[in-house]
C-alpha positions in Angstrom: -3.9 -40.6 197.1 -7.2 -39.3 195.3 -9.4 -37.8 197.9 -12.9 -36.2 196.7 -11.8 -31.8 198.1 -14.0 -31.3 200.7 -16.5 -28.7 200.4 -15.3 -25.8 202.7 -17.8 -23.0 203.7 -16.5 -19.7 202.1 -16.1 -16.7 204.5 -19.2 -15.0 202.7 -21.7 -17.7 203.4 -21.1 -17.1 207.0 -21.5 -13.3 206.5 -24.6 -14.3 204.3 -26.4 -16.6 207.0 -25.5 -13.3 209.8 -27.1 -11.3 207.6 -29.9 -13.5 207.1 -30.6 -13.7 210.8 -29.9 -10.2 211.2 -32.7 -9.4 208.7 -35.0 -12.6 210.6 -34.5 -10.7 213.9 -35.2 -7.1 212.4 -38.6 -8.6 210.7 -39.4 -10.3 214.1 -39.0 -7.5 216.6 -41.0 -5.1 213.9 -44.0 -7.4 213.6 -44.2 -7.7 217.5 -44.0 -3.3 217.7 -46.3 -3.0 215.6 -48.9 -5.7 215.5 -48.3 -7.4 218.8 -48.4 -3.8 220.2 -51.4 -3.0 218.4 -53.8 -6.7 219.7 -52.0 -5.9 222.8 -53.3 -2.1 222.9 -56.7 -3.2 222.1 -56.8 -5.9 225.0 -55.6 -3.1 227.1 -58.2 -1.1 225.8 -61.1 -3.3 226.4 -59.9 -3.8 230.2 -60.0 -0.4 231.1 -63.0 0.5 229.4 -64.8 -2.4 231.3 -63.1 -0.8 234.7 -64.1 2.4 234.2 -67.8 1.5 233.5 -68.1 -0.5 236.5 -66.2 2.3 238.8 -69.3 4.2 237.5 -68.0 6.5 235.0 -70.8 6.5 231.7 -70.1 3.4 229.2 -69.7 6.2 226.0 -67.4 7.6 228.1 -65.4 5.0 229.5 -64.9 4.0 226.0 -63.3 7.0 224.5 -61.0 7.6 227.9 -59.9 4.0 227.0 -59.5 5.0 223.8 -57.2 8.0 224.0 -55.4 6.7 226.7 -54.2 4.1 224.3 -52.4 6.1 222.1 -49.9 6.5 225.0 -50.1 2.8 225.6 -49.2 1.7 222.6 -46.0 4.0 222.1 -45.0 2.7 225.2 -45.7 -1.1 224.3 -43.7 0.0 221.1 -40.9 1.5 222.6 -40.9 -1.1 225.2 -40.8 -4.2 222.6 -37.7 -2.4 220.6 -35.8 -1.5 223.9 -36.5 -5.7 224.4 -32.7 -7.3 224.3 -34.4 -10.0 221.6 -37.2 -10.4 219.8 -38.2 -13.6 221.0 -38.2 -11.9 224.5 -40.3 -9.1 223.5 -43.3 -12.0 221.9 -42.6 -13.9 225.1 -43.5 -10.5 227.0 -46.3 -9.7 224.9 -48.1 -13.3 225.5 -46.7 -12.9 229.3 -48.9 -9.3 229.2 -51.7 -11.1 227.1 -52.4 -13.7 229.3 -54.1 -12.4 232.1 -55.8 -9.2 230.4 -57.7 -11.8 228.5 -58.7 -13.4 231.7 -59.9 -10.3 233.0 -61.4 -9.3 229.8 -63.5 -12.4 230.2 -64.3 -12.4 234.0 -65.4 -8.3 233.0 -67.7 -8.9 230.0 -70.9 -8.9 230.4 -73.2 -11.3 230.3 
C-alpha cells in the first residue's frame, strides 16, 4: 500500500518554537520594565506633584520632590515587573496601576 509519509515534526522544531517563545517572553517583560515602568513613573509623578501642591507645599517644589522621588519609583516598578511570574501579568499590573492614577490625574488637574 502506497501511503503519502506523513510529515512528522522533528525534535528541533519543538526546541525552535520554545526558543522562540522564550525570546517572545524575554522581549515582553523587557518592554514592560522599561517603558511601561517609565509612562507608569511619570503618571506617578504627576499625582504626587498635584498632591503635594495642594497639601500646600510650593508648585516648583512639589515638582522636583516628585521628581526625585521617582527615581526610586521606577527601580521599584522595574524590579517589581521582572520579579512578575509572566509578562503578561506584569502589563496586566501595569494597566491595573494605570487605571486609576489617570483618574486622579484628571480629577487633580487643574482647570
Amino acid at each position: 500500500m502506497n501511503t503519502p509519509a506523513t510529515p512528522r515534526s522533528s525534535p528541533s522544531s519543538g526546541v525552535a518554537a520554545g526558543a522562540r517563545r522564550h525570546r517572545l517572553a524575554v522581549t515582553a517583560r523587557t518592554l514592560a520594565g522599561t517603558l511601561g515602568a517609565y509612562g507608569l513613573t511619570a503618571q506617578i509623578t504627576v499625582v504626587l506633584s498635584l498632591v503635594l501642591a495642594l497639601a500646600g507645599m510650593d508648585r516648583a517644589e512639589a515638582v522636583v520632590a516628585a521628581t526625585l522621588a521617582s527615581f526610586a519609583v521606577f527601580a521599584a516598578i522595574s524590579m517589581a515587573i521582572f520579579h512578575a511570574r509572566s509578562a503578561g501579568r506584569a502589563w496586566l499590573w501595569l494597566a491595573g496601576a494605570a487605571a486609576p492614577l489617570s483618574l486622579l490625574q484628571w480629577v487633580l488637574s487643574p482647570l
